[in-house]
TITORTI-393976 format. One record per residue (C-alpha): residue number from 1; residue in one letter; chain; y, x, z. Coordinates in nm, 2 decimals. Layout:
<sites>
(NUM,a,A,(Y,X,Z))
...
</sites>
This chain:
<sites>
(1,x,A,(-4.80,2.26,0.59))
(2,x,A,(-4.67,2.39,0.25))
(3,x,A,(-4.66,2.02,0.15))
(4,x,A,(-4.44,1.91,0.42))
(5,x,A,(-4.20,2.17,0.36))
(6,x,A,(-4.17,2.10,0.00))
(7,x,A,(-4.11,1.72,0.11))
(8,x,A,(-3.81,1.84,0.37))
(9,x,A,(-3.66,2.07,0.11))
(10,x,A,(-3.65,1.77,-0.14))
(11,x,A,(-3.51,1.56,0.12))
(12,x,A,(-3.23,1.79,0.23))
(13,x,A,(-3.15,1.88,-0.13))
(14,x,A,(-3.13,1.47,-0.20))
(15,x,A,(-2.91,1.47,0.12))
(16,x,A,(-2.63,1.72,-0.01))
(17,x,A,(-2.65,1.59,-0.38))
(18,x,A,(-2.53,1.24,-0.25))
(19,x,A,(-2.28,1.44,0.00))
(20,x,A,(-2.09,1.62,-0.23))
(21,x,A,(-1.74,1.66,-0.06))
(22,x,A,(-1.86,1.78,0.29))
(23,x,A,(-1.72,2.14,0.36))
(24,x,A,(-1.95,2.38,0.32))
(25,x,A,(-1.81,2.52,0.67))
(26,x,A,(-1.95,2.27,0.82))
(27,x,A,(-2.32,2.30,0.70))
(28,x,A,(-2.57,2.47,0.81))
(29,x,A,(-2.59,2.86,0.66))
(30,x,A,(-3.01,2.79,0.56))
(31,x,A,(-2.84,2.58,0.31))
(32,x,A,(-2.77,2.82,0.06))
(33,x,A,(-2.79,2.75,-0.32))
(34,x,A,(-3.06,3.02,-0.39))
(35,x,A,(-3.32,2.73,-0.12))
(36,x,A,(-3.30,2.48,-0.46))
(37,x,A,(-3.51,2.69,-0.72))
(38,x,A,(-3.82,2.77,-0.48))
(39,x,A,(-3.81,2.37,-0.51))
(40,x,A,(-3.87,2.38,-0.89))
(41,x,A,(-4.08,2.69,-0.87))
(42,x,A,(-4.44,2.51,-0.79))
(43,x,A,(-4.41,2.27,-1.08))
(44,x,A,(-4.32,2.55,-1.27))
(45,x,A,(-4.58,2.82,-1.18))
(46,x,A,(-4.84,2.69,-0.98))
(47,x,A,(-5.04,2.98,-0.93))
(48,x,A,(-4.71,3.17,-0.77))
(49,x,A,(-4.65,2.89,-0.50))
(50,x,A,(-4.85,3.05,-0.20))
(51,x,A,(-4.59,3.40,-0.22))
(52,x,A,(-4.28,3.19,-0.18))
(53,x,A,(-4.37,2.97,0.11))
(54,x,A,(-4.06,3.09,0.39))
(55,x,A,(-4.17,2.88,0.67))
(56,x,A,(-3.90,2.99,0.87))
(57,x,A,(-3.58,2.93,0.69))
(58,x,A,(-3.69,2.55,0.55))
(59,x,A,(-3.85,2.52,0.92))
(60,x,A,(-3.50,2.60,1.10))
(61,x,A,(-3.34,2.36,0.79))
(62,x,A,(-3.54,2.07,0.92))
(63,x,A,(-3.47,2.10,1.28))
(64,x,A,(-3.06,2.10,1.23))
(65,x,A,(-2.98,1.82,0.95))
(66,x,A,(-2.75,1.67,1.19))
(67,x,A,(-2.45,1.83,1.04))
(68,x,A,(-2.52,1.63,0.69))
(69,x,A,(-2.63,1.34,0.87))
(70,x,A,(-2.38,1.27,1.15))
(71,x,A,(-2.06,1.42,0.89))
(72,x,A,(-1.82,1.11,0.85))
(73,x,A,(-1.77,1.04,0.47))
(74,x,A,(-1.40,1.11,0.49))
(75,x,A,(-1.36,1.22,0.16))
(76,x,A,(-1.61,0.97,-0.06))
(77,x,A,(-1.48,0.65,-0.04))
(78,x,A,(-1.12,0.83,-0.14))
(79,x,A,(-1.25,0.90,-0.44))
(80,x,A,(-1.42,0.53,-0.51))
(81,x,A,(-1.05,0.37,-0.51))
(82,x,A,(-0.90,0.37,-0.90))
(83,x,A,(-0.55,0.36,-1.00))
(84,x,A,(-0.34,0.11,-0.82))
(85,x,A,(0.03,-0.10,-0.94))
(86,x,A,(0.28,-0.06,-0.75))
(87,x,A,(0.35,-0.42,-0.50))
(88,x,A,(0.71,-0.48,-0.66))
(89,x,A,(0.85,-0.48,-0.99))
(90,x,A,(1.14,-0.24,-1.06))
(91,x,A,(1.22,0.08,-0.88))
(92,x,A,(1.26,0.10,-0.54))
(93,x,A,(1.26,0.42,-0.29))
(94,x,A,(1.08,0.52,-0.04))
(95,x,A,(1.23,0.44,0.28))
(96,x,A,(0.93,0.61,0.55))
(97,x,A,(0.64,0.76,0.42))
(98,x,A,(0.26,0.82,0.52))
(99,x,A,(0.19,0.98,0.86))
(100,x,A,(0.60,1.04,0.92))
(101,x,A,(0.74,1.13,1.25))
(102,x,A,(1.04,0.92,1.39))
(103,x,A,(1.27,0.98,1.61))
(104,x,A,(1.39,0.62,1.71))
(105,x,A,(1.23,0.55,2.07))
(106,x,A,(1.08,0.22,2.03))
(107,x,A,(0.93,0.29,1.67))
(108,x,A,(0.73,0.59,1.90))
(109,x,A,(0.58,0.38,2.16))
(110,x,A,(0.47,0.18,1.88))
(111,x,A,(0.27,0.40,1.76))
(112,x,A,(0.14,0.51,2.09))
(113,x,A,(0.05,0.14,2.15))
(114,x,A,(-0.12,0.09,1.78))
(115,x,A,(-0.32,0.45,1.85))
(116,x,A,(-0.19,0.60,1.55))
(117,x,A,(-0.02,0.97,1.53))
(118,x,A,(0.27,0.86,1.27))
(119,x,A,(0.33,0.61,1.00))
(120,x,A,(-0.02,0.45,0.86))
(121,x,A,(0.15,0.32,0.56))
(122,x,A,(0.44,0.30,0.32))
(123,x,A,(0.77,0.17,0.36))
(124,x,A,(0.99,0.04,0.05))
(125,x,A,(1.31,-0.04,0.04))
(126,x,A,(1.31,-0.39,-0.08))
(127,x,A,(1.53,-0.61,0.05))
(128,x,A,(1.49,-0.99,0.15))
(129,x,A,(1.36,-1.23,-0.10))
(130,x,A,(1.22,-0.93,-0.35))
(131,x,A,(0.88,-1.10,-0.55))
(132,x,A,(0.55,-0.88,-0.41))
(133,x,A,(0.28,-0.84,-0.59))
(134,x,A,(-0.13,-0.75,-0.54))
(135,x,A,(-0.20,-0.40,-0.60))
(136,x,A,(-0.56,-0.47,-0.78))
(137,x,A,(-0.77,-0.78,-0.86))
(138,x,A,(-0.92,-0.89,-0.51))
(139,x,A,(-0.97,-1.20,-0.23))
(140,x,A,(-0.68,-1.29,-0.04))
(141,x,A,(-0.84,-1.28,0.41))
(142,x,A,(-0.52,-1.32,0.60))
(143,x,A,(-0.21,-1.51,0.51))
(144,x,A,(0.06,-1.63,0.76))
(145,x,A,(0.16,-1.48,1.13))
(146,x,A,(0.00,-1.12,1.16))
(147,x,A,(0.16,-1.02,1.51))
(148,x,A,(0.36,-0.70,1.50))
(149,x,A,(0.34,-0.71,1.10))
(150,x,A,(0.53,-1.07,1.09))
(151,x,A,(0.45,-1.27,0.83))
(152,x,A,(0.16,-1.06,0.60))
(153,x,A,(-0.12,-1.09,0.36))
(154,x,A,(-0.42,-0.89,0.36))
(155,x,A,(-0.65,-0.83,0.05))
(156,x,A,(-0.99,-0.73,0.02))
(157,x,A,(-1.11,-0.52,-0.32))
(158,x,A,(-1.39,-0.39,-0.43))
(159,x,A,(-1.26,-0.02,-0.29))
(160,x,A,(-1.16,-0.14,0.04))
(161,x,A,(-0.86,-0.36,0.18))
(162,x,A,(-0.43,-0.35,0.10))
(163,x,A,(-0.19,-0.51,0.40))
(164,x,A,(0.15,-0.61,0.29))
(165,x,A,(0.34,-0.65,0.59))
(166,x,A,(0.73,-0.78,0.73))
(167,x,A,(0.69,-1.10,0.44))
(168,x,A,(0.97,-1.33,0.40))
(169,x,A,(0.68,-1.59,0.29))
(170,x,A,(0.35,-1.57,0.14))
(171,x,A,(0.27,-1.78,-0.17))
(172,x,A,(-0.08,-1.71,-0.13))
(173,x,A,(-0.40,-1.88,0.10))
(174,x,A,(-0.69,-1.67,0.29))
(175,x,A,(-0.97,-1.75,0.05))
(176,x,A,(-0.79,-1.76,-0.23))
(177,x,A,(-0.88,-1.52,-0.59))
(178,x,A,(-0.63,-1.26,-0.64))
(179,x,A,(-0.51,-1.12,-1.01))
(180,x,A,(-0.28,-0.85,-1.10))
(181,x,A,(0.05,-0.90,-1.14))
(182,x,A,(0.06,-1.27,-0.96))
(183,x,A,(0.30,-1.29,-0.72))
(184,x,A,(0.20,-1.32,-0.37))
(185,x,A,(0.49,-1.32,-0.14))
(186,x,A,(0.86,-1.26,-0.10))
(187,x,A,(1.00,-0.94,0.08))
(188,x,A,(1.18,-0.98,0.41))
(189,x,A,(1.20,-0.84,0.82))
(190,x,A,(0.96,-1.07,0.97))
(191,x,A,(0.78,-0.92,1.27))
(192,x,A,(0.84,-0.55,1.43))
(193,x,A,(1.05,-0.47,1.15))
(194,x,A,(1.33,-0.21,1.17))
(195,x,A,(1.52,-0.41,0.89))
(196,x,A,(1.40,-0.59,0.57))
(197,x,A,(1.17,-0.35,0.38))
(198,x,A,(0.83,-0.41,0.26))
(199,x,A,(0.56,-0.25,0.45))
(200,x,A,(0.25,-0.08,0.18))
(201,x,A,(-0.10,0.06,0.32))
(202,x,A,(-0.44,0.07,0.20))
(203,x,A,(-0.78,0.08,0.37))
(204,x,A,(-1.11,0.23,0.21))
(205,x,A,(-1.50,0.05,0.26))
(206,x,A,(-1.62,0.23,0.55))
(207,x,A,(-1.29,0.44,0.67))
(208,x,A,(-1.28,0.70,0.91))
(209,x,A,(-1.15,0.52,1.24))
(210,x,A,(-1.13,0.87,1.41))
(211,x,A,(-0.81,1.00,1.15))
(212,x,A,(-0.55,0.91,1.39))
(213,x,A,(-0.42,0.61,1.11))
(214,x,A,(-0.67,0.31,1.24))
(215,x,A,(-0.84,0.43,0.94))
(216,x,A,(-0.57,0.38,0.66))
(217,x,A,(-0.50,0.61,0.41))
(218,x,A,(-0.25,0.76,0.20))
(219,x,A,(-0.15,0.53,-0.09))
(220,x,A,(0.11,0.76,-0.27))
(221,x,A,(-0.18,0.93,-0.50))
(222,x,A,(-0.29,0.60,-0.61))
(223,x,A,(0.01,0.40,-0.73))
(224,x,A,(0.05,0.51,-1.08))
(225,x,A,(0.09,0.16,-1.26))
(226,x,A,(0.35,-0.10,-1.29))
(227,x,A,(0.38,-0.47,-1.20))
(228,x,A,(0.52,-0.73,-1.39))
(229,x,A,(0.54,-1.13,-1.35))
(230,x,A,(0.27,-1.28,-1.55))
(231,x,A,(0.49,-1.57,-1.79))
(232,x,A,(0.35,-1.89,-1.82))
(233,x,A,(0.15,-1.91,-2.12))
(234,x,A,(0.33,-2.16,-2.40))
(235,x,A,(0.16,-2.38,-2.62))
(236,x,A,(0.15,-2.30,-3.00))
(237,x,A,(0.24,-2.62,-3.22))
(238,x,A,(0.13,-2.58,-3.57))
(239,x,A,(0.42,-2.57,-3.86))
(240,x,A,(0.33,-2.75,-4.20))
(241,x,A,(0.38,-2.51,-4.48))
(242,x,A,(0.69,-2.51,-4.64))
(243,x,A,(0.70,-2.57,-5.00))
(244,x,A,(0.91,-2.37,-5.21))
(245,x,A,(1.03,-2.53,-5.55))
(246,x,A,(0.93,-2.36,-5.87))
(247,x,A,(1.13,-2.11,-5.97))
(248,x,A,(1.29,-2.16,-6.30))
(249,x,A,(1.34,-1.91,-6.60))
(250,x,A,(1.61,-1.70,-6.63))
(251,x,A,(1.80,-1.60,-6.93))
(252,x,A,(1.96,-1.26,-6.92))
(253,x,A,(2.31,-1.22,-6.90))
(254,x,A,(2.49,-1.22,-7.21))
(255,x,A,(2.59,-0.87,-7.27))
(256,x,A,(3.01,-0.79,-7.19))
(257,x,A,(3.23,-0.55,-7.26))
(258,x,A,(3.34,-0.35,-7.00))
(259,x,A,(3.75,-0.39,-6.93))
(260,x,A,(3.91,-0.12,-7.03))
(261,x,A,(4.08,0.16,-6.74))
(262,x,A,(4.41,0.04,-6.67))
(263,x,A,(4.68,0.36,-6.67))
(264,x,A,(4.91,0.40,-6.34))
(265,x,A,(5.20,0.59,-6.46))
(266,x,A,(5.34,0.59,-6.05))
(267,x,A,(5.27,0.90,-5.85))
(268,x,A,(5.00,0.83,-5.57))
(269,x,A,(5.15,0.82,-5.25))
(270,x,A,(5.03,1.10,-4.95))
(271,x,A,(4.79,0.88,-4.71))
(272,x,A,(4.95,0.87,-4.36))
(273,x,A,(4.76,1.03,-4.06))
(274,x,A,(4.56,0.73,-3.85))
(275,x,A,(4.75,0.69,-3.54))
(276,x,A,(4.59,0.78,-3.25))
(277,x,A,(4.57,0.51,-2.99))
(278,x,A,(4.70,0.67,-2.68))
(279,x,A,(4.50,0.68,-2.42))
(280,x,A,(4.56,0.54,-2.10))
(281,x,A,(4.62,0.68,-1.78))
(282,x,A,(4.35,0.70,-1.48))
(283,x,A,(4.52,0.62,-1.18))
(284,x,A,(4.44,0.92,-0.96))
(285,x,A,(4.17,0.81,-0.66))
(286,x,A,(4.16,0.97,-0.31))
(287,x,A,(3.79,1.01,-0.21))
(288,x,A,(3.85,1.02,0.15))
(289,x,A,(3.96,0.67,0.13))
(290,x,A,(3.65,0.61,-0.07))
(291,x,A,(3.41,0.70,0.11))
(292,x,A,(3.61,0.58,0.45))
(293,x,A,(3.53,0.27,0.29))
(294,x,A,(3.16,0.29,0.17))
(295,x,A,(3.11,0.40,0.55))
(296,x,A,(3.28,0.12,0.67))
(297,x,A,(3.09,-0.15,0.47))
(298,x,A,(2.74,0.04,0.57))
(299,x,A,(2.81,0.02,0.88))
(300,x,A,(2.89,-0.33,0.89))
(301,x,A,(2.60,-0.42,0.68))
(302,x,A,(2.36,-0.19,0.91))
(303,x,A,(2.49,-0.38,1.25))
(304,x,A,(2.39,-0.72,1.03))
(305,x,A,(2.09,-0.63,1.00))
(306,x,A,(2.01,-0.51,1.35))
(307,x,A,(2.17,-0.85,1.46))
(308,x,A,(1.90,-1.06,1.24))
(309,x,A,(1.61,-0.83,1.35))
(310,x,A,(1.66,-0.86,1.67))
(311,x,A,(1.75,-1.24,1.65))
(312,x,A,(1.36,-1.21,1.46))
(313,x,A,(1.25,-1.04,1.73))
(314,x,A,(1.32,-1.27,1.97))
(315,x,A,(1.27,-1.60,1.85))
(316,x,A,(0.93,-1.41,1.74))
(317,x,A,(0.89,-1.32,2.11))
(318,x,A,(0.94,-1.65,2.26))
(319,x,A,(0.71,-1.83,2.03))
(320,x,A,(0.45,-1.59,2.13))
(321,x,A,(0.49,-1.66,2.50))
(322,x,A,(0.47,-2.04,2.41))
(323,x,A,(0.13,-1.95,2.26))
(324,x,A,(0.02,-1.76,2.55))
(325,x,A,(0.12,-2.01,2.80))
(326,x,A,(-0.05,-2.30,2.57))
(327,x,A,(-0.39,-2.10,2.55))
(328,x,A,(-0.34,-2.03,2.98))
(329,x,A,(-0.35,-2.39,3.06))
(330,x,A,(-0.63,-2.47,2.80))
(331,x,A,(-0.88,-2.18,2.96))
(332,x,A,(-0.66,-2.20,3.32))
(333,x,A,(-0.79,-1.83,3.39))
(334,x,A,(-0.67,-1.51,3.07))
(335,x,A,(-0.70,-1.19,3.08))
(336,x,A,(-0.50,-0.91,2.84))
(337,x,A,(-0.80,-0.89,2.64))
(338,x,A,(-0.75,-1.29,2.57))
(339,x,A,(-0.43,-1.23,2.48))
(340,x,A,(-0.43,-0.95,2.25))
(341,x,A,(-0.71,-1.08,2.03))
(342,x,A,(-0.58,-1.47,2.03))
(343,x,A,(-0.22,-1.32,1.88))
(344,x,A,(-0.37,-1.03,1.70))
(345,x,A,(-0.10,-0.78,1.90))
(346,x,A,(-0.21,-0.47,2.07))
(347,x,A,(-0.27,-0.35,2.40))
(348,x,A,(0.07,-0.28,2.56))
(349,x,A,(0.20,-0.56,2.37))
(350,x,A,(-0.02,-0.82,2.49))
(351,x,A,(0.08,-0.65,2.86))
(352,x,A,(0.44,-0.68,2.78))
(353,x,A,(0.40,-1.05,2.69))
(354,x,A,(0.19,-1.10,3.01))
(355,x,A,(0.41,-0.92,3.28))
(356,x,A,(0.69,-1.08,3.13))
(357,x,A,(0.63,-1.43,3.19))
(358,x,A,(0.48,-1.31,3.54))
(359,x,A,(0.83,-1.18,3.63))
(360,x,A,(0.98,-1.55,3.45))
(361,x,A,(0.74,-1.73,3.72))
(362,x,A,(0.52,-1.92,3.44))
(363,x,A,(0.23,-1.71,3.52))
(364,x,A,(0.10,-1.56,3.82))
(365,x,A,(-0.09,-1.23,3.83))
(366,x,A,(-0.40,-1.14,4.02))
(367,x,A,(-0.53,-0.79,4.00))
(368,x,A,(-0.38,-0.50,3.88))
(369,x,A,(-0.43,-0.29,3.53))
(370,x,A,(-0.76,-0.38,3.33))
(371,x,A,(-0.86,-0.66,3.56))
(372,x,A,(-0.57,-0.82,3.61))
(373,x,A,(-0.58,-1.24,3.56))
(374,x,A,(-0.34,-1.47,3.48))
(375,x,A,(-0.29,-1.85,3.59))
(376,x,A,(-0.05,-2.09,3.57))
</sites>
């Protein structure tokens, strides 16, 4: 009996060694630090082991491990992921930040339809055509059409996976090896993409899919290097040596009188002050009219860019209901599930698409809700 005990305390003290970020409000309270010198003691002093047996305490400690065991690592695989560079070169803000509310309409019942509480990621303000780069050395396992994230490239790493979502292009293939500071894509709007920005999240090994992000983390504490364009490397010619001609003996100069001081009998004459140049005058500016005019050209620029998302969007949108139509008349019967996994959207999306082309007449519906069918 004694030896069985001595085996479950060394167990449960291996346990919370390897556990080392769990709360301690959320262990048991047998696990006290005072339980890990009784461990030592026998080793120590034999002849005192059969006074400190407590079967009680290391019996209750073995019948409730489930809080160490069954505590998601939430914390551990956080502390696995090293610095990261930034995915651009330059400076450039932050235009929507981790886990941040919004209070446009459509950006909310995205979220409700990705089954995420606020933003999973960071936004930057890059605009179209800015050079991206991989945050840390890894394997490149999507490239190309992503669904809501347009045109994006996924990276796995050691520590876990980086998205970079909304591309312009990618300059990159799934499969390919992944350096630091090689450029992987252009910047742009593609996909469900409020304008052009470029959209930033990372994933840890084994995340917590129960944090309300689909897993994803908080990347702000990790980006604390730079990126810059790797330059070609240039081939070194070698020079032959110049030779230098021998240098010849010289005599020193013959020794000369110095010229004698020349009097100047005339009275100096008083230096004139430097002139000052005048200094021009600065037209006086109204700042109403100023900024009447910086509003006017945002606002013009803002409605340009809501007219090429939502030219995107919809060009986006019908290629998508080509696709599903295509896959319907290869399998005749689909199903949302089919849907949603073949174009890598979620839920209500794949709904959307589906209804849609039901109310169109290309499709027609059987069922309602999950087992609803489609057929052409």
């Amino acid at each position: 009996m004694a030896d069985d005990i001595l085996q479950d305390q060394t167990q449960t003290t291996t346990d919370t060694t390897q556990q080392p970020t769990v709360p301690s409000t959320e262990q048991s309270p047998v696990e006290t630090p005072p339980a890990q010198p009784t461990i030592e003691e026998p080793s120590i002093t034999p002849p005192e082991t059969p006074t400190v047996e407590t079967p009680q305490p290391t019996e209750t400690k073995t019948e409730t491990p489930s809080p160490t065991e069954t505590a998601p690592p939430v914390s551990q695989p956080v502390l696995d992921i090293p610095a990261l560079h930034f995915p651009f070169a330059g400076n450039f803000p932050v235009t929507f930040s981790f886990g941040q509310q919004s209070d446009n309409e459509e950006i909310k019942k995205k979220f409700q339809g990705w089954g995420i509480v606020g933003h999973n990621g960071l936004d930057f303000g890059l605009s179209v055509g800015n050079e991206v780069f991989a945050c840390d050395d890894g394997k490149v396992i999507q490239s190309g059409d992503n669904g809501d994230f347009g045109t994006s490239i996924i990276i796995q790493h050691s520590w876990g996976q980086s998205v970079y979502g909304h591309l312009q292009e990618t300059k990159v293939k799934e499969g390919e090896e992944i350096q630091i500071n090689k450029v992987i894509g252009l910047s742009g709007s593609s996909g469900a993409a409020f304008g052009e920005h470029l959209h930033f999240a990372i994933k840890p090994n084994n995340p917590d899919l129960n944090n309300s992000y689909l897993g994803f983390i908080d990347p702000a504490p990790y980006l604390s290097l730079s990126s810059q364009k790797e330059e070609p490397k240039q081939e070194t010619t070698e020079t032959p040596p110049v030779q230098t001609p021998p240098i010849e003996e010289q005599k020193p100069p013959e020794e000369t009188k110095p010229p004698e001081p020349s009097i100047n009998i005339e009275p100096e004459k008083p230096a004139e002050p430097p002139q000052q140049p005048e200094t021009p005058q600065i037209p006086q500016v109204n700042d109403e009219e100023i900024q009447k005019q910086v509003d006017e050209k945002f606002k013009i620029e803002l409605d340009s860019r809501r007219q090429k998302a939502n030219e995107a969007r919809s060009q986006k949108k019908e290629d998508h209901l080509t696709k599903i139509f295509d896959l319907v008349r290869d399998k005749k019967v689909v199903t949302n599930e089919d849907v949603r996994d073949f174009l890598h959207v979620s839920q209500s999306t794949a709904t959307n698409y589906l209804t849609e082309m039901a109310n169109r007449g290309m499709l027609k519906k059987e069922g309602e809700r999950g087992g609803a069918k489609y057929s052409i």
